[in-house]
C-alpha positions in Angstrom: -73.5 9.0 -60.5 -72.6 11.1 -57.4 -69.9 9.7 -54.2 -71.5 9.2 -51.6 -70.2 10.0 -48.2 -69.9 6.9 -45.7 -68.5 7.1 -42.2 -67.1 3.3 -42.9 -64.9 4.1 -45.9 -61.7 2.2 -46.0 -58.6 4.2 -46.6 -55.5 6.3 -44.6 -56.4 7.6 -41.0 -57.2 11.4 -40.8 -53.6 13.5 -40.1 -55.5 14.2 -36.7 -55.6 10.9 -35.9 -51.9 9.7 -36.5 -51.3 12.6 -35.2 -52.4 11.8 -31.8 -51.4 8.1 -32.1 -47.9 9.3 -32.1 -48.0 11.7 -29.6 -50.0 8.8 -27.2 -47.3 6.2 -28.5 -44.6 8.7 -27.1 -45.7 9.4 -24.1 -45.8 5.6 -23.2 -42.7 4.7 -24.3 -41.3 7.6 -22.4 -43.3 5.8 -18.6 -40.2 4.9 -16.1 -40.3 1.0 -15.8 -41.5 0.8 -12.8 -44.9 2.0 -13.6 -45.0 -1.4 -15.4 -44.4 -3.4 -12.4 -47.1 -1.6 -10.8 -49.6 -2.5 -13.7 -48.6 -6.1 -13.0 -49.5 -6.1 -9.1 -52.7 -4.9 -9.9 -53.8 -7.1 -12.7 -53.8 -9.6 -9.5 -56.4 -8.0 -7.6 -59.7 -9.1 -9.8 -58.5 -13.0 -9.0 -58.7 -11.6 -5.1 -62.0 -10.0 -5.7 -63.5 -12.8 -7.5 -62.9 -14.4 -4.5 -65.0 -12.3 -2.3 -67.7 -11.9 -4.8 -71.2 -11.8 -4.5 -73.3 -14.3 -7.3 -76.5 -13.7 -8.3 -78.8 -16.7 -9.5 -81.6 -16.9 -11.4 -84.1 -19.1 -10.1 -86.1 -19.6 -13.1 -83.1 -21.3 -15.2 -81.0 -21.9 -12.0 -77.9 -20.3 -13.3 -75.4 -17.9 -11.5 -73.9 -15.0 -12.7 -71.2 -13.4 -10.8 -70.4 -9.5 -10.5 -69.9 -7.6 -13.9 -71.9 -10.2 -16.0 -74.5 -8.7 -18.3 -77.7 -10.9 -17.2 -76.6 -10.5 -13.3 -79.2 -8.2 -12.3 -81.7 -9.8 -14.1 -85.5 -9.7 -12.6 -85.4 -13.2 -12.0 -81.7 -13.1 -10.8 -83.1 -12.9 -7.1 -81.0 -16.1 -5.0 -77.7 -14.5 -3.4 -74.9 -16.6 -2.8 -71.1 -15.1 -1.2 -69.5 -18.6 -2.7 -69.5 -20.3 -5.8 -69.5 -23.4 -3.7 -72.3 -22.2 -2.2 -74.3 -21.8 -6.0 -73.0 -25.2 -6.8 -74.7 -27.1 -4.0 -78.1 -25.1 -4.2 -78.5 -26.7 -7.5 -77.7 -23.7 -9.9 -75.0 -23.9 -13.0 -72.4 -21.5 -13.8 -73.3 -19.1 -16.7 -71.9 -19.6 -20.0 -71.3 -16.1 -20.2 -69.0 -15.1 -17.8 -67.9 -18.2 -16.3 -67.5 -17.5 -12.5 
């Protein structure tokens, strides 16, 4: 019986690969400190933004969905709310999905 080729084989990485994991792995390593900080202070601003977002809510199921969900611009995603708050007290849940 003949191999067979699969893209899925187990085994070692191709050279190329390792290749440019190293070189990637260096070039991190080598980032002054400060560029660390930096990634901190923005990993804050989606909580700021989440804030201000806009949620869309079905009104077949009455559920919301809020900004980056994948069923928030839905055909039947057509009720608007700028609060969560806002969602809650028109009767609508929070999706399961992406929890806003």
């Amino acid at each position: 019986m003949r191999p067979t080729l699969s893209l899925f084989r187990s085994g070692p990485c191709p050279l190329a690969v390792r290749a440019a994991a190293a070189v990637l792995l260096t070039l991190l390593l080598a980032l002054p400190p400060t560029l660390a900080l930096t990634v901190t202070v923005f990993s804050a601003l989606p909580t700021q933004a989440a804030q201000n977002a806009v949620y869309h809510g079905n009104v077949q199921s009455h559920i919301f969905h809020q900004q980056g969900c994948t069923y928030y611009a839905c055909k039947a995603c057509t009720a608007v709310f700028t609060t969560r708050k806002a969602a809650l007290d028109a009767g609508f849940r929070p999706c399961k999905v992406c929890k806003p």
